[in-house]
mmCIF file of the N, C-alpha and C atoms, coordinates in Angstrom:
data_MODEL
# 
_entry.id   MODEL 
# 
loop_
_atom_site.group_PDB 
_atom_site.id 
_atom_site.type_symbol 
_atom_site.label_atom_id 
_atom_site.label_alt_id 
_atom_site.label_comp_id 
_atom_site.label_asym_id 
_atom_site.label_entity_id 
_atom_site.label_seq_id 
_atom_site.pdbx_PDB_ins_code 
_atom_site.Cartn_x 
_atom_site.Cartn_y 
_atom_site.Cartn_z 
_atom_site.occupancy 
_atom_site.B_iso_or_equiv 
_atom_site.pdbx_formal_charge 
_atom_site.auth_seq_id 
_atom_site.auth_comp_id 
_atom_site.auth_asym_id 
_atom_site.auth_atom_id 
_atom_site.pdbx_PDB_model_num 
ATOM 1   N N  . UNK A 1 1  ? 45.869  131.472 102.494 1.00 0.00 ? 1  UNK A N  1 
ATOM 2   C CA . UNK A 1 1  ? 46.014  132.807 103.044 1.00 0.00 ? 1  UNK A CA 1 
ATOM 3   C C  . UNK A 1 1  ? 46.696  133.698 102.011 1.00 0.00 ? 1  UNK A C  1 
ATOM 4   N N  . UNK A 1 2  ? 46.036  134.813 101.783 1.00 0.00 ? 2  UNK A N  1 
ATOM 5   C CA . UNK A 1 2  ? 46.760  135.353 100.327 1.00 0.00 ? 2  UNK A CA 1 
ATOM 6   C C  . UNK A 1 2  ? 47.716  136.949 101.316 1.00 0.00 ? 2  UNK A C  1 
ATOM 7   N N  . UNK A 1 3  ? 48.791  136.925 100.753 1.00 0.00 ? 3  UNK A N  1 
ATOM 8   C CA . UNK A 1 3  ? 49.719  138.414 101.224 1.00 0.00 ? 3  UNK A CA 1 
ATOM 9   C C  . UNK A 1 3  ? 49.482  139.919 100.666 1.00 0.00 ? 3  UNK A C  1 
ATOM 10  N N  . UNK A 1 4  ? 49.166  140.309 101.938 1.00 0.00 ? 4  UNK A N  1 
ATOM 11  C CA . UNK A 1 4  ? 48.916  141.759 101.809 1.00 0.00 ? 4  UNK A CA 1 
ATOM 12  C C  . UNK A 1 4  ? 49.478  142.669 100.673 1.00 0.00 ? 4  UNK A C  1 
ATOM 13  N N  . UNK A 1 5  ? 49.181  143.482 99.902  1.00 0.00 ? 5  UNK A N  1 
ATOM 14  C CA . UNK A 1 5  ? 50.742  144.161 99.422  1.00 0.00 ? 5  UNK A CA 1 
ATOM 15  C C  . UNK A 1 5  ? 50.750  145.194 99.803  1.00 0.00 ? 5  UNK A C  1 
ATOM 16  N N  . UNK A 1 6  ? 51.764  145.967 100.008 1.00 0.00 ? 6  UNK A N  1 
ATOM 17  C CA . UNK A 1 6  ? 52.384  147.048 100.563 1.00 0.00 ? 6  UNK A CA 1 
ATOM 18  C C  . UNK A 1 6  ? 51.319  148.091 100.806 1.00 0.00 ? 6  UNK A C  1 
ATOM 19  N N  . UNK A 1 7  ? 50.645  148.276 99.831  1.00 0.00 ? 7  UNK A N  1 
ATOM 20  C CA . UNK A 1 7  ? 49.746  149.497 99.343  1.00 0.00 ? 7  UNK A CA 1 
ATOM 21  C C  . UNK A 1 7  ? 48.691  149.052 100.497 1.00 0.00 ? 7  UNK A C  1 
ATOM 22  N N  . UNK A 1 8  ? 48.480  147.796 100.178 1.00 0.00 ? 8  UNK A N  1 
ATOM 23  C CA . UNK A 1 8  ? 46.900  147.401 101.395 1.00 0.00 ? 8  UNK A CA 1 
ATOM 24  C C  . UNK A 1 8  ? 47.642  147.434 102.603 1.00 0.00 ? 8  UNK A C  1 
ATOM 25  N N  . UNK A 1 9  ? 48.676  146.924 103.276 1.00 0.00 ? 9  UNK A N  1 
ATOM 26  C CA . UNK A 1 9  ? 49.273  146.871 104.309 1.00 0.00 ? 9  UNK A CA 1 
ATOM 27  C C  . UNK A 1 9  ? 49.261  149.189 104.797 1.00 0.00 ? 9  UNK A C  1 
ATOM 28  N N  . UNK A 1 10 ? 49.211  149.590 103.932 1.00 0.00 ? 10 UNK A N  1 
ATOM 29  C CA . UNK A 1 10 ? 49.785  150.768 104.514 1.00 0.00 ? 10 UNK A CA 1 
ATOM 30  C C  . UNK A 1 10 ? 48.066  151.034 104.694 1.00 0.00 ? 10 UNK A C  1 
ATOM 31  N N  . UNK A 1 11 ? 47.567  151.531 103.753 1.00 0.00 ? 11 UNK A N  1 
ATOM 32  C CA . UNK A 1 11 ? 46.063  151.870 103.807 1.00 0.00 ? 11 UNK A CA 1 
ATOM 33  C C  . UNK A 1 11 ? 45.328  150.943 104.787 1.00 0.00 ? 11 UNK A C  1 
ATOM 34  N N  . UNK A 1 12 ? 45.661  149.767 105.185 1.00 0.00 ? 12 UNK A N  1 
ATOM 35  C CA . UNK A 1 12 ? 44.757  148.969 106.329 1.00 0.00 ? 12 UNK A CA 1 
ATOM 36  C C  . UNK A 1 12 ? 45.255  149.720 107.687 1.00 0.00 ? 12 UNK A C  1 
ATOM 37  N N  . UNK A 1 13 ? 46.696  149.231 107.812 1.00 0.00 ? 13 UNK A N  1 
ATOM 38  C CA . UNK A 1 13 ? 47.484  149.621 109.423 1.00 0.00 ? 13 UNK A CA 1 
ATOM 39  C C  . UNK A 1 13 ? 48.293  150.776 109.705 1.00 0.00 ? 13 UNK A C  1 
ATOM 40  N N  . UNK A 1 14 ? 49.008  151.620 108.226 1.00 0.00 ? 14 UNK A N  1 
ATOM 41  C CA . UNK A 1 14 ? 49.715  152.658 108.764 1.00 0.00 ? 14 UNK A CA 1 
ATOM 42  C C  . UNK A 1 14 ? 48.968  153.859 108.663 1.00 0.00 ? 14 UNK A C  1 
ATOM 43  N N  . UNK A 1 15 ? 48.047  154.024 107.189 1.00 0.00 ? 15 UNK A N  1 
ATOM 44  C CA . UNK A 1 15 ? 48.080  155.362 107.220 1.00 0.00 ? 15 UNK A CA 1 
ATOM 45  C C  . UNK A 1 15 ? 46.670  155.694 108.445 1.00 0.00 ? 15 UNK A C  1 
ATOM 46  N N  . UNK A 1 16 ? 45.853  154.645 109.078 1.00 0.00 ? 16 UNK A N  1 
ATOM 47  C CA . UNK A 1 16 ? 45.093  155.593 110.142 1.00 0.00 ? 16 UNK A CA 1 
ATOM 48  C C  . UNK A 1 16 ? 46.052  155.652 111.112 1.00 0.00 ? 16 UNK A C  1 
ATOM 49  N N  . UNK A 1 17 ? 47.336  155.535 111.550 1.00 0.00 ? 17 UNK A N  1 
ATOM 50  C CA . UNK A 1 17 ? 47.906  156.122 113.027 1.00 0.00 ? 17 UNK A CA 1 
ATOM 51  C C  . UNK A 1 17 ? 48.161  156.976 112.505 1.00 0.00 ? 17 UNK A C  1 
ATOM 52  N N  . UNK A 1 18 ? 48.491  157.903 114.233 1.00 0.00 ? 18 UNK A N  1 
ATOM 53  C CA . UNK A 1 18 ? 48.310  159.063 114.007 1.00 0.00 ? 18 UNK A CA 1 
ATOM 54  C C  . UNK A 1 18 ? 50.154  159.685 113.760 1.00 0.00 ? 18 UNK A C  1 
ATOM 55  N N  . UNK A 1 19 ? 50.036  160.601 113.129 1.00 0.00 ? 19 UNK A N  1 
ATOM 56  C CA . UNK A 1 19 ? 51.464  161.028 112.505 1.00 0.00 ? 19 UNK A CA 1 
ATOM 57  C C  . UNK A 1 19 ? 52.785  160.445 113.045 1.00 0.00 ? 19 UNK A C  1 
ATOM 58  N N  . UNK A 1 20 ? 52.383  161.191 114.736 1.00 0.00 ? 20 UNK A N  1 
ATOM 59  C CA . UNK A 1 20 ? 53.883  160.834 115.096 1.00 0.00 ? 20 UNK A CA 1 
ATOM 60  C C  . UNK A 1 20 ? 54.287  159.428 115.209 1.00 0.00 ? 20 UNK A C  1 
ATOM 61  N N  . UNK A 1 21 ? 53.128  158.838 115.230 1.00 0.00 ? 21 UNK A N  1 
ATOM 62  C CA . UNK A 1 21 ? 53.539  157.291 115.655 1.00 0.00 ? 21 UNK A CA 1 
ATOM 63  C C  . UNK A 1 21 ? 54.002  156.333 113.799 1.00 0.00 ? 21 UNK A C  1 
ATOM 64  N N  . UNK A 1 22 ? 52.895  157.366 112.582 1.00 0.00 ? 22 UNK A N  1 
ATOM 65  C CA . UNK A 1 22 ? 53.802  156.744 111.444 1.00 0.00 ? 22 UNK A CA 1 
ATOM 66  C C  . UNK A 1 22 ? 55.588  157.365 111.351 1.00 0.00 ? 22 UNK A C  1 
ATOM 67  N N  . UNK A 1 23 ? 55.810  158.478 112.241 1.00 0.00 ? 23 UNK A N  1 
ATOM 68  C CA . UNK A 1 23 ? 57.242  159.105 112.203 1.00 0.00 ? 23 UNK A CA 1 
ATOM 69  C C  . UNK A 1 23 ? 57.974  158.065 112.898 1.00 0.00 ? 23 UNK A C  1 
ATOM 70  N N  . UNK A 1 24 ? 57.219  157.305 114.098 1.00 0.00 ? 24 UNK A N  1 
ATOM 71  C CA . UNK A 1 24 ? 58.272  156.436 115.053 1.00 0.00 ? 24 UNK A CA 1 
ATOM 72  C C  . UNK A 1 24 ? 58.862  155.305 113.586 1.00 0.00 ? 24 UNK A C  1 
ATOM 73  N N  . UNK A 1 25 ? 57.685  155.203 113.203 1.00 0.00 ? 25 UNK A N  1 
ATOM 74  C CA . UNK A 1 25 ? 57.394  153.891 112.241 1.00 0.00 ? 25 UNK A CA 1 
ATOM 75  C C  . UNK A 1 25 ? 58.980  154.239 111.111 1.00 0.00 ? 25 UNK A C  1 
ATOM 76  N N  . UNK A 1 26 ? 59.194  155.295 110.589 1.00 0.00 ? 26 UNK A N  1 
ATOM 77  C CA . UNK A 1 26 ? 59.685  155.791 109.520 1.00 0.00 ? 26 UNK A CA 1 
ATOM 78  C C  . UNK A 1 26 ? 60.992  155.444 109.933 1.00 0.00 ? 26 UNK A C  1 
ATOM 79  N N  . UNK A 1 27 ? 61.083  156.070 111.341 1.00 0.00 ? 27 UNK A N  1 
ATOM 80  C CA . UNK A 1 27 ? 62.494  156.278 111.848 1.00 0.00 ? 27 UNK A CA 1 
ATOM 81  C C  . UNK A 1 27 ? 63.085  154.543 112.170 1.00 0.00 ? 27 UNK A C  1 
ATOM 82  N N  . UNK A 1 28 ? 62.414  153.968 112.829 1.00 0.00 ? 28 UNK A N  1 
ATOM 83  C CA . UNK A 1 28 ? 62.713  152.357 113.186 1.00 0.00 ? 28 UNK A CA 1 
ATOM 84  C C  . UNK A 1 28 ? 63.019  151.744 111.985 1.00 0.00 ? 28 UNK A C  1 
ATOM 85  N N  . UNK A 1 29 ? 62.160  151.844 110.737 1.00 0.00 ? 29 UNK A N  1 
ATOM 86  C CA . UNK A 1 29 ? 62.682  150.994 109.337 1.00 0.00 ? 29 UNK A CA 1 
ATOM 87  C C  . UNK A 1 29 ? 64.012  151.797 108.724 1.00 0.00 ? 29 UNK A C  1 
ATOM 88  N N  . UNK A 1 30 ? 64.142  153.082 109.114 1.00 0.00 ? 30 UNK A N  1 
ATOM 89  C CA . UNK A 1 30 ? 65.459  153.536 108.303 1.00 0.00 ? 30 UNK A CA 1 
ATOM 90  C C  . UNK A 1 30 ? 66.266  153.334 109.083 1.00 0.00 ? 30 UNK A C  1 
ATOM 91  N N  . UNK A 1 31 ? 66.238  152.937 110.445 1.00 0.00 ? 31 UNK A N  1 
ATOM 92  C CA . UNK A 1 31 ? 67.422  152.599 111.073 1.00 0.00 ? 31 UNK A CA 1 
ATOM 93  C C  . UNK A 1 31 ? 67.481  151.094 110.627 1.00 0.00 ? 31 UNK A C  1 
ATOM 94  N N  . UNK A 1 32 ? 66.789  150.419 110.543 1.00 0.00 ? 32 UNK A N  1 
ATOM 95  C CA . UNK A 1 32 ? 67.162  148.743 110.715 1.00 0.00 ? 32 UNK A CA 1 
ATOM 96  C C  . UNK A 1 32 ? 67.980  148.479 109.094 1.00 0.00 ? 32 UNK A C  1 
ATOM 97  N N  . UNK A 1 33 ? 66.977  149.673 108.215 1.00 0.00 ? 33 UNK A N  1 
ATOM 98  C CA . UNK A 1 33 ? 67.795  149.632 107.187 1.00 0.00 ? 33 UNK A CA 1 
ATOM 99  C C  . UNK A 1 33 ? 69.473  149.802 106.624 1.00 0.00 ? 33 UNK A C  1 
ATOM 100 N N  . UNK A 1 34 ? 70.077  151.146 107.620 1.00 0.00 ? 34 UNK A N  1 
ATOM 101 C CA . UNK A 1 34 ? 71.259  151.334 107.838 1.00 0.00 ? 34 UNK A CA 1 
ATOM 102 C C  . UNK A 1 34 ? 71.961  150.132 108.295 1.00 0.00 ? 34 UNK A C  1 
ATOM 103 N N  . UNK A 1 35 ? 71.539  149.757 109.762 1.00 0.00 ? 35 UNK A N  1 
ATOM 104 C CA . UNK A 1 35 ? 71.816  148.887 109.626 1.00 0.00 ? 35 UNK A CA 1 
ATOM 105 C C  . UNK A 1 35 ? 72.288  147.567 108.758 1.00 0.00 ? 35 UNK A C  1 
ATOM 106 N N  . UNK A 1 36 ? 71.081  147.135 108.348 1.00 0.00 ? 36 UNK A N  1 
ATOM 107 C CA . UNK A 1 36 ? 71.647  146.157 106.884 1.00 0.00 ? 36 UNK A CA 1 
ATOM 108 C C  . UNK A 1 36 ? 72.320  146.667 105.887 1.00 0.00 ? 36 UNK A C  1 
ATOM 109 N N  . UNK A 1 37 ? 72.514  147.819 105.864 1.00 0.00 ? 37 UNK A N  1 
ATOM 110 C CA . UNK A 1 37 ? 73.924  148.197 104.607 1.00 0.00 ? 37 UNK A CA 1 
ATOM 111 C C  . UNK A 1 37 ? 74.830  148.557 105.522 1.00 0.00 ? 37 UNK A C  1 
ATOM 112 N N  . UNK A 1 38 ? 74.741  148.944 106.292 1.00 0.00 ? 38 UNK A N  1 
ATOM 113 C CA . UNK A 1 38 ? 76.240  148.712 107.327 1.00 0.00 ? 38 UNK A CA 1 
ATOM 114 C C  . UNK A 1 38 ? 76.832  147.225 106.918 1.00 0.00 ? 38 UNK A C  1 
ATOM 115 N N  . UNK A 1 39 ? 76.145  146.722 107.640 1.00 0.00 ? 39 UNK A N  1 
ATOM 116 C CA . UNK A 1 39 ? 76.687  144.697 107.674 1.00 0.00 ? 39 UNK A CA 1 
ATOM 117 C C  . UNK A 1 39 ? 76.869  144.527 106.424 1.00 0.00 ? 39 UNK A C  1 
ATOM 118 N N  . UNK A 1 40 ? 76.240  144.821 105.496 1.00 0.00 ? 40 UNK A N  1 
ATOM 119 C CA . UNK A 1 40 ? 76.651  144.298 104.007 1.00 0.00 ? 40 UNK A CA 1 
ATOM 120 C C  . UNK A 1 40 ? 77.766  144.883 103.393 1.00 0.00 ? 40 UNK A C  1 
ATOM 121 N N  . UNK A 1 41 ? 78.019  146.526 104.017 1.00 0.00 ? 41 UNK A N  1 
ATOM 122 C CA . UNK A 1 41 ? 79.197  146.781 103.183 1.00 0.00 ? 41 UNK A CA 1 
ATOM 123 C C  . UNK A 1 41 ? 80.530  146.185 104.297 1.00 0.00 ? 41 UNK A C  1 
ATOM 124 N N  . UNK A 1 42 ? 80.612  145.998 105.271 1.00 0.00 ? 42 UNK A N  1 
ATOM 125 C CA . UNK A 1 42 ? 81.244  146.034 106.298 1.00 0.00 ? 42 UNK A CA 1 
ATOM 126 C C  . UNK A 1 42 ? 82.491  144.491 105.969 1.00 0.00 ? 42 UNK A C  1 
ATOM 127 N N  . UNK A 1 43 ? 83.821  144.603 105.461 1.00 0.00 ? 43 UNK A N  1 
ATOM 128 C CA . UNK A 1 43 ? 84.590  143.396 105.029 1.00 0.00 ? 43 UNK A CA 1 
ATOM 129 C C  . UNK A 1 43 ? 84.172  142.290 105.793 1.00 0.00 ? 43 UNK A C  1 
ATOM 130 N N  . UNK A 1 44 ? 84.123  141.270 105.419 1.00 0.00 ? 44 UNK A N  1 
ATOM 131 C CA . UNK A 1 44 ? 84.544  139.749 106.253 1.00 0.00 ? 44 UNK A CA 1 
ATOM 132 C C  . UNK A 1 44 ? 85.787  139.950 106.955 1.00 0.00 ? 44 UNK A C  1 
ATOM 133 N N  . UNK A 1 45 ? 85.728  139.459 108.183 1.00 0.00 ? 45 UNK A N  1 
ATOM 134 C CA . UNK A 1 45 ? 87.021  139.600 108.720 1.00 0.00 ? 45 UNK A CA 1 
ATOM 135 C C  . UNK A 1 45 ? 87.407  138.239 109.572 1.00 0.00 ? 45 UNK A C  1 
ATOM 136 N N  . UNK A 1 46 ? 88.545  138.072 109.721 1.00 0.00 ? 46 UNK A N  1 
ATOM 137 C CA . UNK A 1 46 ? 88.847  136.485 109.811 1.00 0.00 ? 46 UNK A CA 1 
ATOM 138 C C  . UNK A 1 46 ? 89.377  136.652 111.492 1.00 0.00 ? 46 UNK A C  1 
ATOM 139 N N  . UNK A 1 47 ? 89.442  135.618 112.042 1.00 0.00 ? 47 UNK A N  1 
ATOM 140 C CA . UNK A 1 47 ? 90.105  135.377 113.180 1.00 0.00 ? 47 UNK A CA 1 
ATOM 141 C C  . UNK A 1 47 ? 91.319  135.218 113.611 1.00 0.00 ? 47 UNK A C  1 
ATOM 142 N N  . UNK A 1 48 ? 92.145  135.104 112.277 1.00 0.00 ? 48 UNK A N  1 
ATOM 143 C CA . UNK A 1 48 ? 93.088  134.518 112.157 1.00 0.00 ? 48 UNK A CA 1 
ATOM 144 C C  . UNK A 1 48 ? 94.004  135.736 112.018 1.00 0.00 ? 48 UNK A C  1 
ATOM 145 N N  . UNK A 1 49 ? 93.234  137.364 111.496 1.00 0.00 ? 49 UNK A N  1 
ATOM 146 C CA . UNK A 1 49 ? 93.589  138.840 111.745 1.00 0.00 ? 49 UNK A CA 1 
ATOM 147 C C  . UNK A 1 49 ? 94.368  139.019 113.288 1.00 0.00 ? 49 UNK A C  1 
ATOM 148 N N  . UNK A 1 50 ? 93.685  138.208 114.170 1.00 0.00 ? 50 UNK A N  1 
ATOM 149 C CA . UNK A 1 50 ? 94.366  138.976 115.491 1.00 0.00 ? 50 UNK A CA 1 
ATOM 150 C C  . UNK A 1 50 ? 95.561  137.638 116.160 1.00 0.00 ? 50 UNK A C  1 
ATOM 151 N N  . UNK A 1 51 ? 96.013  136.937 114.956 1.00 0.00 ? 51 UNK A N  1 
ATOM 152 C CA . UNK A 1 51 ? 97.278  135.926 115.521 1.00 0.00 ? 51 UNK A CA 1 
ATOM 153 C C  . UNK A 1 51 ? 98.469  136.514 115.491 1.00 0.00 ? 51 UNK A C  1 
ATOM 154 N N  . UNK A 1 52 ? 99.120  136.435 116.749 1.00 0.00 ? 52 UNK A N  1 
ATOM 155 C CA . UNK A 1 52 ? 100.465 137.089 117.458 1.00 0.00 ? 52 UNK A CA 1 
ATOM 156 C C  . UNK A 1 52 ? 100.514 138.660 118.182 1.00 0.00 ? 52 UNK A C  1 
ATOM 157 N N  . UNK A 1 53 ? 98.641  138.869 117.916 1.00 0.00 ? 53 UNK A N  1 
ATOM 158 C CA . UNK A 1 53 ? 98.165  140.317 118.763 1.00 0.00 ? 53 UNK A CA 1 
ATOM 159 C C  . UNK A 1 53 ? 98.876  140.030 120.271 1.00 0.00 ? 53 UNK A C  1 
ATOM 160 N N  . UNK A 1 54 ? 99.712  141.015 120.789 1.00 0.00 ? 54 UNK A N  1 
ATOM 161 C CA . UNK A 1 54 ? 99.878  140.941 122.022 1.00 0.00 ? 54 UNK A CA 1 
ATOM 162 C C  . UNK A 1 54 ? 101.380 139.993 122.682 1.00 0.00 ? 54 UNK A C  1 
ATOM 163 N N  . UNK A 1 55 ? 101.802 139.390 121.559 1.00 0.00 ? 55 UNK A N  1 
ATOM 164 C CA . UNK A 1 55 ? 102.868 138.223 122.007 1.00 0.00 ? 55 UNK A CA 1 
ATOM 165 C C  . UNK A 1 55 ? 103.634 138.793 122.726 1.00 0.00 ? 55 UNK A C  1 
ATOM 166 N N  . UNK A 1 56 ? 104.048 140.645 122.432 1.00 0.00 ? 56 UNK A N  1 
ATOM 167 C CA . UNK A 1 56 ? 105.259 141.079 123.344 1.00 0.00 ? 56 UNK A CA 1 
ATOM 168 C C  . UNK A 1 56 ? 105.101 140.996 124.455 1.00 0.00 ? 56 UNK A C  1 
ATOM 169 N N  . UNK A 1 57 ? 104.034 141.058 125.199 1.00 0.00 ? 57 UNK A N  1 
ATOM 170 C CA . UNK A 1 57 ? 103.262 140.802 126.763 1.00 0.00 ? 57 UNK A CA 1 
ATOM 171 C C  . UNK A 1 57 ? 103.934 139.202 127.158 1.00 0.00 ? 57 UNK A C  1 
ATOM 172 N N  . UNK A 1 58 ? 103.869 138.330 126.424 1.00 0.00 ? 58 UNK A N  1 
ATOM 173 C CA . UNK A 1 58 ? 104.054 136.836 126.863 1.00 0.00 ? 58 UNK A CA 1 
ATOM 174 C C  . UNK A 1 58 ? 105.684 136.984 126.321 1.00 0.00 ? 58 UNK A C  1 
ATOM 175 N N  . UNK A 1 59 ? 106.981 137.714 126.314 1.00 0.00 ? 59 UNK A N  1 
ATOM 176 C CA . UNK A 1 59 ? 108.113 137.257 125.563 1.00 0.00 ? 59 UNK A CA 1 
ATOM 177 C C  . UNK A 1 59 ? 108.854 136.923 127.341 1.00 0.00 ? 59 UNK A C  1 
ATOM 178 N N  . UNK A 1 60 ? 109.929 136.136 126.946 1.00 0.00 ? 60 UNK A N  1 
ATOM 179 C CA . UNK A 1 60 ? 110.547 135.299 127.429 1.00 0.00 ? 60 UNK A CA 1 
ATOM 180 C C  . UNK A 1 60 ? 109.601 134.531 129.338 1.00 0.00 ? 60 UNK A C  1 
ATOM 181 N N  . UNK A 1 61 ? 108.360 134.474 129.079 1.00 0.00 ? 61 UNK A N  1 
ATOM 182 C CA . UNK A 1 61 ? 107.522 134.041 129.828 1.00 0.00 ? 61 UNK A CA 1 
ATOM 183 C C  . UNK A 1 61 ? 107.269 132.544 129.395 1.00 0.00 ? 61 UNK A C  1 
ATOM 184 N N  . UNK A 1 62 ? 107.628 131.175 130.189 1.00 0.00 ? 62 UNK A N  1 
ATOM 185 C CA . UNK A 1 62 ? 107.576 130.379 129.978 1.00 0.00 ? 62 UNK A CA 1 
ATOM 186 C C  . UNK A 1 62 ? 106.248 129.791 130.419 1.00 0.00 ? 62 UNK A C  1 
ATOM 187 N N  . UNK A 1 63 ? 105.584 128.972 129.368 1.00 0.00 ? 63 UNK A N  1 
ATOM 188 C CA . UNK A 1 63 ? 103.461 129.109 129.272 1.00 0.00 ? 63 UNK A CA 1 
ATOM 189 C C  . UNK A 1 63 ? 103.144 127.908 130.379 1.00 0.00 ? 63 UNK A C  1 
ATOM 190 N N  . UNK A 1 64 ? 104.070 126.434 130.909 1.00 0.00 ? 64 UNK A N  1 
ATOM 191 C CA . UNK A 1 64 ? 104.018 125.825 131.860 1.00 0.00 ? 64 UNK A CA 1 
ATOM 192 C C  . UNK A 1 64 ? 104.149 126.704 132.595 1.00 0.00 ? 64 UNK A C  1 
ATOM 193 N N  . UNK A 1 65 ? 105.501 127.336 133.046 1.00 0.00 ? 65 UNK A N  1 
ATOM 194 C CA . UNK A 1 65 ? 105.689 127.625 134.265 1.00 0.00 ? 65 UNK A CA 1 
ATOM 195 C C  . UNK A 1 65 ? 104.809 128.437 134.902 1.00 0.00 ? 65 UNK A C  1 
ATOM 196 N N  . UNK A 1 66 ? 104.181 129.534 134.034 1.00 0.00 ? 66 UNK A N  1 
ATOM 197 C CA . UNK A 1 66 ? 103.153 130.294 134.216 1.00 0.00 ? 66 UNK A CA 1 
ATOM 198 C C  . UNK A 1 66 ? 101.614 129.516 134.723 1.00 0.00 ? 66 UNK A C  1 
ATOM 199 N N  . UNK A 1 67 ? 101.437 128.476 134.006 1.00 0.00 ? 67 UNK A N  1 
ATOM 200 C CA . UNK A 1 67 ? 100.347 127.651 134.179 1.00 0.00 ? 67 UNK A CA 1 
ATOM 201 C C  . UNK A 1 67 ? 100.559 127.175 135.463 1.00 0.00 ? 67 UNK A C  1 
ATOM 202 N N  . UNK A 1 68 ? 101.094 126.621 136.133 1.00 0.00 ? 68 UNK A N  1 
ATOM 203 C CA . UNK A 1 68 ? 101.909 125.998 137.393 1.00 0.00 ? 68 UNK A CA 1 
ATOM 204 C C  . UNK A 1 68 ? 101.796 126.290 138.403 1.00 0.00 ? 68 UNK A C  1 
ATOM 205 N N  . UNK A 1 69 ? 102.170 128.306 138.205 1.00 0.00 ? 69 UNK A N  1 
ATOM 206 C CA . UNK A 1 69 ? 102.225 129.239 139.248 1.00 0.00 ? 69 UNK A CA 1 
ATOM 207 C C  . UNK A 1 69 ? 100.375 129.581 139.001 1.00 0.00 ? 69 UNK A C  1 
ATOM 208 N N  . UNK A 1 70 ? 99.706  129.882 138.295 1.00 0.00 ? 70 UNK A N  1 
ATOM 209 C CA . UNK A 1 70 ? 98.034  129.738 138.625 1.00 0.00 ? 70 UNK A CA 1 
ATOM 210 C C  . UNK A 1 70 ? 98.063  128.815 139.417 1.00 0.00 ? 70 UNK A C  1 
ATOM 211 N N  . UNK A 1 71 ? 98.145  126.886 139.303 1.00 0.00 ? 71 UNK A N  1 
ATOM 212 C CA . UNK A 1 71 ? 97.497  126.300 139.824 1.00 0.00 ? 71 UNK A CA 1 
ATOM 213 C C  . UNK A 1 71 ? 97.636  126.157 141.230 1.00 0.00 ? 71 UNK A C  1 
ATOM 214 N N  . UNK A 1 72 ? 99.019  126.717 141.640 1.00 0.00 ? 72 UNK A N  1 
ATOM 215 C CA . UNK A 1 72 ? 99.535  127.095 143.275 1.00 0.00 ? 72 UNK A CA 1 
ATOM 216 C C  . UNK A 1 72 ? 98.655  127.803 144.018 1.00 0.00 ? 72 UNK A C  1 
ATOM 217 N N  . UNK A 1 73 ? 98.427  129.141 142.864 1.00 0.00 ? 73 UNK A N  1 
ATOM 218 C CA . UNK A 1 73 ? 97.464  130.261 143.756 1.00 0.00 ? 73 UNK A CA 1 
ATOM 219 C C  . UNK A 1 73 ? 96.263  129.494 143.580 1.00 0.00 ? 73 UNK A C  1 
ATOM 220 N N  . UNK A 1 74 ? 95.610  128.511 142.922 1.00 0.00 ? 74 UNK A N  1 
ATOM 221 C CA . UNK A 1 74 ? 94.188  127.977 143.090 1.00 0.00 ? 74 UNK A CA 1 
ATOM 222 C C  . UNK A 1 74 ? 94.073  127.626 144.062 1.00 0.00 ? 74 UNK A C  1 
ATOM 223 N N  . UNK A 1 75 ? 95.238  125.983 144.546 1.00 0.00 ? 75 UNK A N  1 
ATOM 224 C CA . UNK A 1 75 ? 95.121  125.369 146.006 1.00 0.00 ? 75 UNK A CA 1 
ATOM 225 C C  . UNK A 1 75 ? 95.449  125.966 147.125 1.00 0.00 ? 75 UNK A C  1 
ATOM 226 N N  . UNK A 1 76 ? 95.392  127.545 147.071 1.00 0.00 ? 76 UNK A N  1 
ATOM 227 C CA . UNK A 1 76 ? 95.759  128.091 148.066 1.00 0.00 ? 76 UNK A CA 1 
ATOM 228 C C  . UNK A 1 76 ? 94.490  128.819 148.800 1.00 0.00 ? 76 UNK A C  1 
ATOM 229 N N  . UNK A 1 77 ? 93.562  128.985 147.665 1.00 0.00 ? 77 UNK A N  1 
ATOM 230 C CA . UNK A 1 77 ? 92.321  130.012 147.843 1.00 0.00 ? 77 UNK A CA 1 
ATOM 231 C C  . UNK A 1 77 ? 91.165  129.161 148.878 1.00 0.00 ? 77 UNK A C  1 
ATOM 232 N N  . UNK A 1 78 ? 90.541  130.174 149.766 1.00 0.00 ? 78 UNK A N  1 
ATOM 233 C CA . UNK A 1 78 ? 89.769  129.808 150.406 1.00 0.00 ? 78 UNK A CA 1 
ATOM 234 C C  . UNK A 1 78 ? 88.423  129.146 149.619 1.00 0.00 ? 78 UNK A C  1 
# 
């Protein structure tokens, strides 16, 4: 099976639709394109960024006792 190239791909399937639908065409590849340079410029970011997010919420809250008091309200629920 031999691959189209661009030039035959456009002259076979794009250039007979009719305008607006090569405009849909234009607009869908420059978005998917943004897309992929979004993600590519966009840092690696680690998981390990959001450790101790939030701890002031949990301070002098003891993580059994808390666990404990859930499992009370579980055996309580209908």
């Amino acid at each position: 099976m031999q691959t189209m190239s661009i030039e035959q791909l456009y002259e076979r399937h794009i250039k007979p639709l009719p305008s607006h639908k090569q405009l849909k065409l234009v607009e869908l590849i420059a978005r998917k394109m943004a897309q992929a340079i979004e993600t590519a410029n966009s840092p690696q970011r680690s998981l390990m960024e959001l450790h101790g997010l939030g701890a002031e919420i949990w301070e002098g809250i003891d993580a059994q006792e808390y666990v404990n008091e859930l499992r009370k309200e579980w055996d309580h629920r209908p």
